[in-house]
N, C-alpha and C positions, 0 to 999 in steps of 0.2 A: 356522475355515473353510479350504478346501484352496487352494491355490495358484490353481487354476483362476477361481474364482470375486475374484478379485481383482487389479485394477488391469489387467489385459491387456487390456480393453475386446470382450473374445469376448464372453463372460454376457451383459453390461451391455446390447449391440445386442441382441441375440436375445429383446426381450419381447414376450409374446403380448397383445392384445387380444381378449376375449370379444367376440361376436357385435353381447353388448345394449348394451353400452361402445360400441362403435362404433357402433352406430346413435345412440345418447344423443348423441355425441360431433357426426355429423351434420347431427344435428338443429339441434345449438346454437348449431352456425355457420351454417345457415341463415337460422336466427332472428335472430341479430347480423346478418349480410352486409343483409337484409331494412330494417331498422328501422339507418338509422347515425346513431349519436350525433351530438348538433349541438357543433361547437366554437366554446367560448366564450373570447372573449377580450376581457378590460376594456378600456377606454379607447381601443381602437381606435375610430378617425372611422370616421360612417356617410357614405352617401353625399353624402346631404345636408350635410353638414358639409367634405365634402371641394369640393363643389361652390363651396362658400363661400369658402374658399382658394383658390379656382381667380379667384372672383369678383373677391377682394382682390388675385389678383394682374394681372386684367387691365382691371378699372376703371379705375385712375390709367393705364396704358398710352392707354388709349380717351380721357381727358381730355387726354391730351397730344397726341395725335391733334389733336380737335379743337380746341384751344386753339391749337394751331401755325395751322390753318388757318384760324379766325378771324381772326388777326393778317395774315395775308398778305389777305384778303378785305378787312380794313380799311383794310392799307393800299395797296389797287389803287385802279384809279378807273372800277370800276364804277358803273354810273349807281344799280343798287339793291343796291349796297354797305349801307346803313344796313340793311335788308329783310335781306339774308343776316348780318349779324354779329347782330342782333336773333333770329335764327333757332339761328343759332351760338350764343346768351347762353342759348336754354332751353336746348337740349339740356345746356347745361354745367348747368344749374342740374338739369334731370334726372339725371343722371352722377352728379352730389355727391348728390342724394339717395339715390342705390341706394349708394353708396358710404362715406355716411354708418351706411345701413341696416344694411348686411353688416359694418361695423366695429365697432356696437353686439352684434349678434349673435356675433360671435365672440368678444368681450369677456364677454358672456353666460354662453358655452358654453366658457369658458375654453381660447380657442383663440389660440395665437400666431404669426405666419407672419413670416418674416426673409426678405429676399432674399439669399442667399448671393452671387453670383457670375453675371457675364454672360461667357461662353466663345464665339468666332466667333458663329454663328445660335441659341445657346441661352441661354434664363435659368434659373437653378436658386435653388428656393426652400425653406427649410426651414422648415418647420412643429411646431406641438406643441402636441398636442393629449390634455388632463387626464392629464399624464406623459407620454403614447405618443409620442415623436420618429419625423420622418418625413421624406423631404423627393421634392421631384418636379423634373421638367425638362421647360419650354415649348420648341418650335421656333419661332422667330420666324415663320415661314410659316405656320403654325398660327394663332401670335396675330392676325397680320396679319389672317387668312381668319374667326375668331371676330372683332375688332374691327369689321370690316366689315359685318357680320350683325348685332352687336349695336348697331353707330350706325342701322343699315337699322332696328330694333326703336322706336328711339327717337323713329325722325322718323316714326313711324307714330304712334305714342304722340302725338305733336306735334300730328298733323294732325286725332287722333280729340279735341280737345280742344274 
């Protein structure tokens, strides 16, 4: 081969494409851009399982919640003190049931969650779920504003009894 044709990178740039190559060529990226592969990836948590971890992590919160305030209810001198700790006694007893639930199910679904670390207004928790490590971070303002909604859930639940 002559000098020209090697390694100088002149040749190399300079190839032509036929007409029906390039149209083929068109085509075929439309066809892929049209239809996109789904990616798949094992052991990643669905949503539903992430929710669960979320559940696991803000349940005992919600218990301690209201178990703090049980105690101080019990020990004022409300006149229907016995009425409100009695009140306070289901809800707990509701609370450990979903809490019970969601620890079963995660056990199930061989799912692990750790709480790593409490930083100024944040809790960080780590999770693992069937190999796939992960971990996320509550704002206490956050949990606060879900805690509250979800005692608001419970005593509805209470009262449809």
């Amino acid at each position: 081969m002559s000098k020209k044709l090697e390694g100088n990178g002149l040749w190399e740039s300079s190839r032509m494409m036929l007409p029906e190559h390039r149209e083929q060529l068109l085509k075929h990226r439309r066809e892929t851009a049209e239809t996109p592969q789904p990616i798949i990836r094992k052991n990643v948590p669905t949503p539903e399982e992430i929710n669960l971890v979320r559940d696991y992590a803000i349940l005992p919160i919600i218990l301690s919640i209201v178990e703090s305030n049980r105690r101080s209810i019990e020990d004022s001198t409300y006149t229907l003190r016995k009425l409100y700790v009695c009140a306070a006694n289901a809800l707990l007893d509701l609370i450990h049931a979903d809490l019970a639930r969601v620890r079963k199910t995660l056990k199930q679904r061989n799912i692990k969650v750790y709480e790593e670390e409490r930083i100024d207004n944040t809790i960080q928790f780590r999770f693992s779920c069937r190999g796939y490590e992960d971990q996320f971070t509550m704002i206490r303002d956050i949990i606060r504003a879900e805690a509250s909604v979800r005692i608001t859930k419970y005593i509805a639940v209470l009262f449809q009894k």
